[in-house]
N, C-alpha and C positions, 0 to 999 in steps of 0.2 A: 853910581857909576857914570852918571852924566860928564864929568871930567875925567876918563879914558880915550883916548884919545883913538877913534879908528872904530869907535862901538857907535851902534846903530839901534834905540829897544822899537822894538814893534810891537801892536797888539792886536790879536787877530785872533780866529776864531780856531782848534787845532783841528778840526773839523775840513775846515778849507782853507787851508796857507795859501797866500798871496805870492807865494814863492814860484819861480819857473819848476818847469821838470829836472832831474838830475843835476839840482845847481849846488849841492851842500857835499862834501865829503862825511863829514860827521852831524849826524843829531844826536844832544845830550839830553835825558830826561831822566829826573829825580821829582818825584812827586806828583806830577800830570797826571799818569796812569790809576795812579793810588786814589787819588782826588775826585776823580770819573765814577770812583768806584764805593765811595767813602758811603752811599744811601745802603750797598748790598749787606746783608744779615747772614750770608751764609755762601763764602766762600767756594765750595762747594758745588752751586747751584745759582749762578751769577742768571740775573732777570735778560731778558732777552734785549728789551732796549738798553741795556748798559753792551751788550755783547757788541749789537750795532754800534754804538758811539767809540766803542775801541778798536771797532775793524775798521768803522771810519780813519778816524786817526792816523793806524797804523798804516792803510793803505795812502792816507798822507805823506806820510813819513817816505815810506819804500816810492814814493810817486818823486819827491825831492831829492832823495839819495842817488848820485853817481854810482854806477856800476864800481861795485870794490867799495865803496865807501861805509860806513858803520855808522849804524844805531845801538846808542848803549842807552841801558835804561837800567837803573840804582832803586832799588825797594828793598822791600822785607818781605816782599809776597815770595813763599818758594815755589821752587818747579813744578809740583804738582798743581799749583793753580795756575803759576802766569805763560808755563811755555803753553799752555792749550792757548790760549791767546795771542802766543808770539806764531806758533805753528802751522804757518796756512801757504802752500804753493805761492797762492794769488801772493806774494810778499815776495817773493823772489830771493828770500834771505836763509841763510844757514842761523842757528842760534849756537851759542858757546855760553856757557854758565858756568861762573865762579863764584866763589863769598869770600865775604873778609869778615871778623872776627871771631873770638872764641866762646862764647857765652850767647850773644846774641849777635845774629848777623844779618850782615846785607847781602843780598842778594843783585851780581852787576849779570846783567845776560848782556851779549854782544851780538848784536845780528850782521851780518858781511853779504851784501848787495850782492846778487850775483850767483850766491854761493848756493849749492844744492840744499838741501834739509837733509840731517841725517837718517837712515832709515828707521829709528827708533822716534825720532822728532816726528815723520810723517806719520806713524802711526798714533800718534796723541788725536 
């Protein structure tokens, strides 16, 4: 993608982005999350330094994102395991969850800067 004209790659750590505060409208992620998590054996019962390095993260993310702005993130993990992860005040984000396919699906959740948590999200 080096000849797109207007792209920029960075490599950093997702832990600590080199990014101002509220400078992104959207973060996309497909994979990162999954990737973090690829040592865990039991979905279930995620190790506690994996818990850490995706709160990191995430409060990365919600630390970059403009008010109104969205984080979407593309997995297979469903909502019984990923919204306990996505679902934390400190995040400042509502979630919305949908999937695409019929057989086997992705799972996109959407988080909106700003937005409340619903009362069922807070209870997770």
């Amino acid at each position: 993608y080096a000849s797109c004209p207007g792209m920029e790659w960075k490599v950093m750590d997702a832990k600590a982005l080199e990014f101002q505060s509220e400078s992104f409208d959207v973060v996309l992620e497909k994979g990162t999350l999954d990737a973090m998590m690829v040592d865990e054996t039991d979905p279930w019962n995620v190790s506690q330094e994996t818990k850490e390095i995706i709160d990191q993260i995430l409060k990365e993310i919600s630390r970059i994102l403009r008010k109104g702005g969205r984080f979407i993130s593309i997995t297979f993990a469903q909502p019984h395991f990923r919204k306990l992860l996505y679902a934390k005040r400190d995040y400042s984000w509502s979630i919305k969850h949908q999937t695409y396919g019929t057989d086997f699906h992705y799972h996109f959740y959407t988080m909106t800067k700003g937005e409340i948590l619903s009362s069922g999200d807070r209870e997770l």
